[in-house]
C-alpha positions as CSV (number, residue, x, y, z in Angstrom):
1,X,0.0,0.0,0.0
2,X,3.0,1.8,0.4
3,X,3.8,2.2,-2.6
4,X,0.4,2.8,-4.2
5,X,0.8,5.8,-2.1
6,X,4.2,7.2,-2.9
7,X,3.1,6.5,-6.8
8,X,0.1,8.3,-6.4
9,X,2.0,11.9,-4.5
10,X,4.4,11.4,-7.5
11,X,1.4,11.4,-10.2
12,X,1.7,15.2,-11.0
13,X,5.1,15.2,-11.4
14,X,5.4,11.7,-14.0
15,X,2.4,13.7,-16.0
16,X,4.5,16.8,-16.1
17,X,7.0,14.6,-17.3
18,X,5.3,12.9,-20.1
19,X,3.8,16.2,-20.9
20,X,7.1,17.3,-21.6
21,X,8.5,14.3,-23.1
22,X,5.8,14.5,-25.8
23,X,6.7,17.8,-26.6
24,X,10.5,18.0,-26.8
25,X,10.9,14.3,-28.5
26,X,8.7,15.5,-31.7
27,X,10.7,18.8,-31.6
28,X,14.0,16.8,-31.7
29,X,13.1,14.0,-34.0
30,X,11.8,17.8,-36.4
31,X,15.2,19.4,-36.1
32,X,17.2,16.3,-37.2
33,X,15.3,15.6,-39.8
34,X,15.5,19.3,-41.3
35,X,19.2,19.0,-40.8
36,X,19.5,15.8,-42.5
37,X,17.5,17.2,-45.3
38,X,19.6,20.3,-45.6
39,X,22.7,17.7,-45.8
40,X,21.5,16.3,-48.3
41,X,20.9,19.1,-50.4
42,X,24.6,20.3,-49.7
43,X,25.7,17.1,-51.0
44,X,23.3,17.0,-53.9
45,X,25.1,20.4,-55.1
46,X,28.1,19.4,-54.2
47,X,28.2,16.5,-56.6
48,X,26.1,18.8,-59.5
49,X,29.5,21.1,-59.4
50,X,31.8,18.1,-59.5
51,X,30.1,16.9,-62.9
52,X,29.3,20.5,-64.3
53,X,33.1,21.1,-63.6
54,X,34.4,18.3,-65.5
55,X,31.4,17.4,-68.1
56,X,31.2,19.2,-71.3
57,X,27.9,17.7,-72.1
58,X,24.7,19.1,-73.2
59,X,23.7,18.5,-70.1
60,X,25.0,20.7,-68.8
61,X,22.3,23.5,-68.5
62,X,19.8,20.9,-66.7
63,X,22.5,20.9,-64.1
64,X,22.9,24.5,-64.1
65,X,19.4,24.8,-63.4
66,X,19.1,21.9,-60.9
67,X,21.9,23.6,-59.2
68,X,20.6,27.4,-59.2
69,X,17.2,25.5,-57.6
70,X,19.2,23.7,-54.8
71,X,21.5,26.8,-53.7
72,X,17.4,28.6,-53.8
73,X,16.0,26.1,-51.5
74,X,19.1,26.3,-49.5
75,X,19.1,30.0,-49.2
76,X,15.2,29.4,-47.7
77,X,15.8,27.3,-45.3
């Protein structure tokens, strides 16, 4: 019974604590994911100006473009 008791005086406090856990947990999972995404973009333009720099193709303007839209979506974020 003892313990029944000491759970129940702690009840406010493990809510407060879930309350809180549900809260920063979503946040955190959020903020990794948005700088995961903005890694991969850095990468994605990274390896556009390593094959514009050494292709000749005709090609080469969609990369251009593609890059110009990366380094823009970059810039927004």
């Amino acid at each position: 019974m003892e313990f029944f008791d000491w759970l129940n005086g702690y009840a406010g406090l493990f809510s407060l604590l879930a309350v809180l856990a549900a809260i920063i947990v979503p946040y955190s999972i959020y903020r990794r994911q948005r700088k995961d995404e903005i890694q991969s973009i850095k990468d994605e333009l990274e390896a556009i100006e390593e094959i514009t720099r050494f292709s000749i193709s005709s090609s080469e303007r969609e990369h251009n473009i593609r890059k110009f839209l990366l380094e823009k979506r970059l810039k927004h974020k």
